[in-house]
N, C-alpha and C positions, 0 to 999 in steps of 0.2 A: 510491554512498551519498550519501545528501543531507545537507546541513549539516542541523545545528540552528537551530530558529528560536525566537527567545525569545518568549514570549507574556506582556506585561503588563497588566495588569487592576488599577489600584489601586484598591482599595474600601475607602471614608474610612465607610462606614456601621458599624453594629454586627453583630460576628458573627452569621450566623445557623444555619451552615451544621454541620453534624454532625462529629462530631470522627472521624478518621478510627481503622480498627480497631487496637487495639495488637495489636503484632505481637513487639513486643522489651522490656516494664518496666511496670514500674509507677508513678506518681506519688504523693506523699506529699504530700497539701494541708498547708501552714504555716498556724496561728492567725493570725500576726502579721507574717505577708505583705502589702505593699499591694494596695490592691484590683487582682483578677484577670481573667483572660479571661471572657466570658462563652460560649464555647466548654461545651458541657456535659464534665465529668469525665468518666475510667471509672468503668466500673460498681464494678470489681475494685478501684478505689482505696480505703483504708481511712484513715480518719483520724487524724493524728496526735495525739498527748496533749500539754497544752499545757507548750509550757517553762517551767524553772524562775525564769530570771531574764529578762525581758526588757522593753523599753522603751517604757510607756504599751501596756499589752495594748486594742487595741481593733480592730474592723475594718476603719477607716478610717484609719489612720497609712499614711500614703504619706512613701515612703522614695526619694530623690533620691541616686543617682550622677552624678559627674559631673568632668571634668577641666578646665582654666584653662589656657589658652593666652596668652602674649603677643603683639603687633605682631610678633614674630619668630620667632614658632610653638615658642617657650623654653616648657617645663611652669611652670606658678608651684604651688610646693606648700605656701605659709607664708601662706596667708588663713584672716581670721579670724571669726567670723559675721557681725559688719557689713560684711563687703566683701560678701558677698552676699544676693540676696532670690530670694522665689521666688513665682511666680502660678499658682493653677490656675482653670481656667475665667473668665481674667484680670481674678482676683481678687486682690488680694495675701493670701499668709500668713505666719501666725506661726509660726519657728522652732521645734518644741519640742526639737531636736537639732541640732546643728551637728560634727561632727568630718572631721580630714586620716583617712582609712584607707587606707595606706601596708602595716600590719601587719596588717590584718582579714582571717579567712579568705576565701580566693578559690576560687570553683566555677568549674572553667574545663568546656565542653563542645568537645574538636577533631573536627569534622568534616570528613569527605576525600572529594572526586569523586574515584570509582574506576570512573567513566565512560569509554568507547572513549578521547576527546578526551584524556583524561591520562596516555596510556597511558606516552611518555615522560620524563614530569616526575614521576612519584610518586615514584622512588627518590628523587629529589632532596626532594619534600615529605616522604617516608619521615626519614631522614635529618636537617632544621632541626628537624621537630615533635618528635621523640628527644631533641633537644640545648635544644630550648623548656622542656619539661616539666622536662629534669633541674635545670634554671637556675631557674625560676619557683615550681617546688611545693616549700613549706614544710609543717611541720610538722603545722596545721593544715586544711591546703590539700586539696582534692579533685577529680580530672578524669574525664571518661568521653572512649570513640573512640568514634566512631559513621560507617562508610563510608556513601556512596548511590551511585547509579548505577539501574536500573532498581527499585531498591525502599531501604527505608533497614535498615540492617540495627546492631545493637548490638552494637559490638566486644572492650567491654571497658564493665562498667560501672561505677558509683562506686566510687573506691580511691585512696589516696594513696599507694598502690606505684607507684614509677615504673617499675619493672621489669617488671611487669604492662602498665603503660600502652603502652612501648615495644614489647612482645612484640607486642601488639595493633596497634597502628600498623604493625609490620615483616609483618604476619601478612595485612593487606587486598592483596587484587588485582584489577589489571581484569576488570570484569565487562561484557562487550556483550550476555548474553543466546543468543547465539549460539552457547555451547561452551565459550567462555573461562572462563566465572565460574560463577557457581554455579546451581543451575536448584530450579524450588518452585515455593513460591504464593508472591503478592501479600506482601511485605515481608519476605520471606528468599531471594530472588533471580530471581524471576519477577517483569514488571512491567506495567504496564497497557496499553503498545503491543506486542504483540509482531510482532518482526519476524526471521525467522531469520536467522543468521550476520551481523548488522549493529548496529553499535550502537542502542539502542532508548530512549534516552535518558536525560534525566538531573533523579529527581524533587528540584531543589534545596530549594522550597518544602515539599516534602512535610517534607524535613527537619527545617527550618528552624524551621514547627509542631510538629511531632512533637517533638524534644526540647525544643523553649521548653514545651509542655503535660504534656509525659508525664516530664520527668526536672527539667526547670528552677523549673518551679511550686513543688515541693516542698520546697526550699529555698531556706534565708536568706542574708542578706549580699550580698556581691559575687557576679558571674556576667556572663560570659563568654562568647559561643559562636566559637568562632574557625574559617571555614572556609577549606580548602585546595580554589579552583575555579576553571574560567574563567569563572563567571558565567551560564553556558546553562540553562537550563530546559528539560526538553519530559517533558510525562507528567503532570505533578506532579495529583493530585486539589484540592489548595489552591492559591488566587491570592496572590500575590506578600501583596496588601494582608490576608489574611489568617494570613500568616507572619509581618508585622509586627506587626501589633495582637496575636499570640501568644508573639511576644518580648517588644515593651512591657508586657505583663501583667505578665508572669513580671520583668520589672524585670530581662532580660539583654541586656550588649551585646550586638550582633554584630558581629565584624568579617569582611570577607572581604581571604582574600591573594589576587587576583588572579593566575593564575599559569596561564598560555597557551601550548602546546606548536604550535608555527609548522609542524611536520610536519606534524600531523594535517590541518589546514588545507590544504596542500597536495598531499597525495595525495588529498582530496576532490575536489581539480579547485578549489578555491579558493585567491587570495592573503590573502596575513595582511596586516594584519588583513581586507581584505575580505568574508572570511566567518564575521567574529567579531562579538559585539556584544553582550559581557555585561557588559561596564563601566558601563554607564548602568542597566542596572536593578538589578545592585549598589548605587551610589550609592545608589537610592530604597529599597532594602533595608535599610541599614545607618544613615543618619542620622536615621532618626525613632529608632531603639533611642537614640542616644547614640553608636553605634560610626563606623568609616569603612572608607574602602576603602585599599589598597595595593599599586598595580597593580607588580606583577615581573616582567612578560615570562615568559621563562625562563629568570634571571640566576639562579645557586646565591649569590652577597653578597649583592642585592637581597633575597632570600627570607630570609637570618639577620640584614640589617638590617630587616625586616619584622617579624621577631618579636623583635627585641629593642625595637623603636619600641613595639610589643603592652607587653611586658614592663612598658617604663617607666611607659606609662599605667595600667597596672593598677597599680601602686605608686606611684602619686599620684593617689589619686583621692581628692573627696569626699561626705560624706556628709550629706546635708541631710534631717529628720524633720518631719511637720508633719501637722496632721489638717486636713481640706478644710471650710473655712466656705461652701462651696458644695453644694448637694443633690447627693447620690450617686444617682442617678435611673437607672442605668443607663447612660446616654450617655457618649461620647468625653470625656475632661478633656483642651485642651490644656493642658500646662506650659511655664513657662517658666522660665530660671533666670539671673541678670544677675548678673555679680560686677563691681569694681570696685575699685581703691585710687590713692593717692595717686600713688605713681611708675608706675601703668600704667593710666590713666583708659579704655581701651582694647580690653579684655581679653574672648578670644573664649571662651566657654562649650561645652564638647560636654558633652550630656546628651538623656536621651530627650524627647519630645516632645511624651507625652502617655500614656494612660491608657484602658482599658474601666471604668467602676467598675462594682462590682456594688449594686442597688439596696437601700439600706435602709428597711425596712416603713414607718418612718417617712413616706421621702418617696413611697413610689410608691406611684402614682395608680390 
């Protein structure tokens, strides 16, 4: 059986490309969502009616997550609007919201390679994500599972049951295509290479679109995607760069837990890492959203210090509102976001990077 080979392609242009078929949900476009993919919607999507309370209803309030780090990579959680600014389309703008959200509901999405390659680390991700969910989801809170491997498949959809969540997480299995997993069409366990009795790879990006357009869009507040992978790609109908600009929409982090089973590796006839190399386009995955990576080998500490490091950031994060004095024109906005104070002159920002807006009649040409 051949390794996988990752295939990167980052495309800094405007979506152009058709959004792939739903296979597993629906999306619920928000009024008062920042401006969105331009990836076209489903058809079957129906629009939500607009909420009762919320903050400057308009189409262009773009909304800023984002975390503070010190010289010592300490979270700083106690800044105040003037410690920080922010620019789009490096322009400065004006604040119209400022808050720490600590408490605000949080949309977490766990996504798990249930690819050949993990065959011996799931239990183990089985297992931390279990013990994540029951520590993190509050009251408010709401998560879905979502496995991939040669198609993406929906495990469990939105619920603040953790017991539900858990079921579903314990409930994914290897799937190579081969007999192991489940067999269908194109995104309930059949996948677009097929190859018998071997594993047929692993559509990461497919993902990674798929719920930032199909489950993430639809919802407000804080969001999440957190996947459990070694980072491999092969299959996926969507490029890397198109998974990204589909999270940035949707305004959710990603993180990925890094987590590499050294076996698999080497019953392919490869050394580890020699025949691995999803670390680097992880990276390019994860920091335009805002999010990062968190390589674990296949340490079982590493992986529950993984998600409790997830945990903390997501419970100090903040929150920055602003409407764009720059034309919404359709085009990339990058952002930028700078904090600063008195005893840490220093202080590194993680927040997403940028933006698709969608064009207002106003400006477009």
């Amino acid at each position: 059986m051949a390794v996988r080979w990752l295939r990167l392609f980052l495309i800094p242009a405007i979506l152009a490309g058709v959004a792939l078929p739903l296979t597993w949900g629906q999306d619920v476009p928000s009024p008062d969502a920042p401006p969105v993919s331009t990836v076209p919607p489903s058809d079957d999507a129906a629009p939500a009616p607009l909420p009762k309370e919320t903050l400057h209803v308009t189409s262009s309030l773009v909304t800023e997550y984002f975390t503070v780090r010190d010289k010592h990579n300490a979270l700083i959680p106690n800044l105040a609007k003037s410690d920080c600014s922010v620019s789009d389309d490096n322009q400065p703008q004006k604040l119209v919201s400022f808050h720490a959200q600590a408490d605000q509901p949080l949309t977490l999405g766990i996504l798990i390679d249930t690819s050949g390659s993990q065959q011996y680390v799931l239990p183990l991700e089985q297992q931390s994500a279990d013990e994540f969910l029951s520590r993190i989801l509050r009251l408010k809170d709401q998560a879905f599972v979502v496995s991939f491997d040669i198609g993406v498949h929906l495990e469990q959809d939105f619920t603040a049951n953790v017991h539900e969540l858990e079921a579903a997480i314990n409930h994914v299995e290897i799937n190579t295509g081969g007999g192991s997993g489940q067999g269908g069409v194109p995104g309930i366990g059949e996948g677009p290479i097929p190859t018998q009795g071997a594993p047929k790879g692993t559509v990461l990006y497919d993902a990674v679109f798929e719920t930032s357009t199909q489950k993430m869009n639809g919802q407000t507040g804080r969001k999440a995607l957190i996947l459990l992978t070694d980072g491999e790609d092969e299959g996926s109908d969507m490029k890397i760069g198109q998974a990204i600009a589909a999270a940035q929409n949707a305004d959710a982090i990603v993180y990925v837990i890094l987590i590499a089973d050294p076996a698999f590796y080497y019953q392919q006839g490869y050394g580890f890492p020699m025949g691995y190399s999803g670390g680097a386009a992880m990276h390019d995955l994860t920091l335009p959203t805002g999010g990062h990576v968190i390589n674990v080998g296949h340490n079982g500490k590493r992986l529950e210090d993984a998600f409790d490091e997830i945990e903390e950031e997501l419970r100090t994060q903040y929150e920055a509102q602003y409407v764009p004095t720059t034309p919404l024109n359709g085009s990339f906005h990058p952002v930028n976001v700078v904090c600063h104070d008195l005893d840490n002159p220093k202080l590194k920002v993680q927040a997403r990077k940028g933006y698709f807006s969608i064009p207002n009649n106003d400006n477009a040409e």
